[in-house]
N, C-alpha and C positions, 0 to 999 in steps of 0.2 A: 362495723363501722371502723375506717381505720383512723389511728392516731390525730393525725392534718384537720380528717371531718369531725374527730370527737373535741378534739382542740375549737374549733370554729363554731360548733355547738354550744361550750360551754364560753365565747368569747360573747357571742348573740344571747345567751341566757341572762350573763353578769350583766351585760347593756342595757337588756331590758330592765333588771332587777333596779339597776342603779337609777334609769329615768326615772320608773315609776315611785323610788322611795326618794327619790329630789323632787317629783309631785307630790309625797304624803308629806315631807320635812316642808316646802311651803306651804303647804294647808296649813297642816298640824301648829307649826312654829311660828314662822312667819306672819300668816293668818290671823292665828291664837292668840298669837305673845306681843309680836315686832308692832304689826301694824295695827294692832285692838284701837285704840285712840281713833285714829280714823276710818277704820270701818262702824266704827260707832255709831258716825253720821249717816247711816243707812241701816234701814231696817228689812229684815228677810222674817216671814211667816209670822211676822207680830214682835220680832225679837230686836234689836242690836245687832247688826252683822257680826261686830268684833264680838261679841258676848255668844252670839250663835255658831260662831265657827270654833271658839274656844271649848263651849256644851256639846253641839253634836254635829256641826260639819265634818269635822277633824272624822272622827268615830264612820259619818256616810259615806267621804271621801275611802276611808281604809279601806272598810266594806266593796266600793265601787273598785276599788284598784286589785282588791283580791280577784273578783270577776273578769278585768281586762287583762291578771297576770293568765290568771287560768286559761282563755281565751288566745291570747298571744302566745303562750308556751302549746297548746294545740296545734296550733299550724305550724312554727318552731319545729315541734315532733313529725306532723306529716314533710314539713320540708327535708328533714334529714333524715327520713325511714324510720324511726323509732318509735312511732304511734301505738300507743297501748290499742289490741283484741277486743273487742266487748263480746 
C-alpha cells in the first residue's frame, strides 16, 4: 500500500471511529445525563426511557456499535486490499 492510500485508510478509519463514538457520547451522555427529565416521560420495556438509557441502553447501544465498527472496518479492508486470510 503506498503512503497517499495508507494516509486515506487511516483518514476513512478516524471518520468512522469519530461518528460512531458522537453516536455512543449521544446515547451514553446526552440520553443518560442531558435529557433524562424528559425521556422520563416515556417508557421503553416497562422502564423510564431516561432511566433505561442511563441502566442499559448506553451499554446495548456500545455493544451494537462495536458490531457495525467491525462490520464497516471489513469492507474498509476489502476496499483498500488489506483484508485479513482466513
Amino acid at each position: 500500500m503506498s503512503k497517499k492510500e495508507s494516509g486515506a485508510y487511516w483518514r476513512a478509519n478516524i471518520k468512522l471511529m469519530l461518528g460512531l463514538l458522537a453516536i455512543w457520547f449521544t446515547v451514553s451522555f446526552l440520553a443518560g445525563i442531558i435529557f433524562v427529565d424528559f425521556l422520563n416521560h416515556f417508557r421503553a420495556f416497562g422502564y423510564r426511557l431516561g432511566f433505561w438509557f442511563s441502566q442499559q441502553g448506553s451499554i446495548y447501544f456500545f455493544v451494537v456499535i462495536i458490531f457495525i465498527y467491525t462490520w464497516r472496518m471489513n469492507v474498509l479492508d476489502r476496499q483498500f486490499g488489506v483484508e485479513e486470510e482466513d
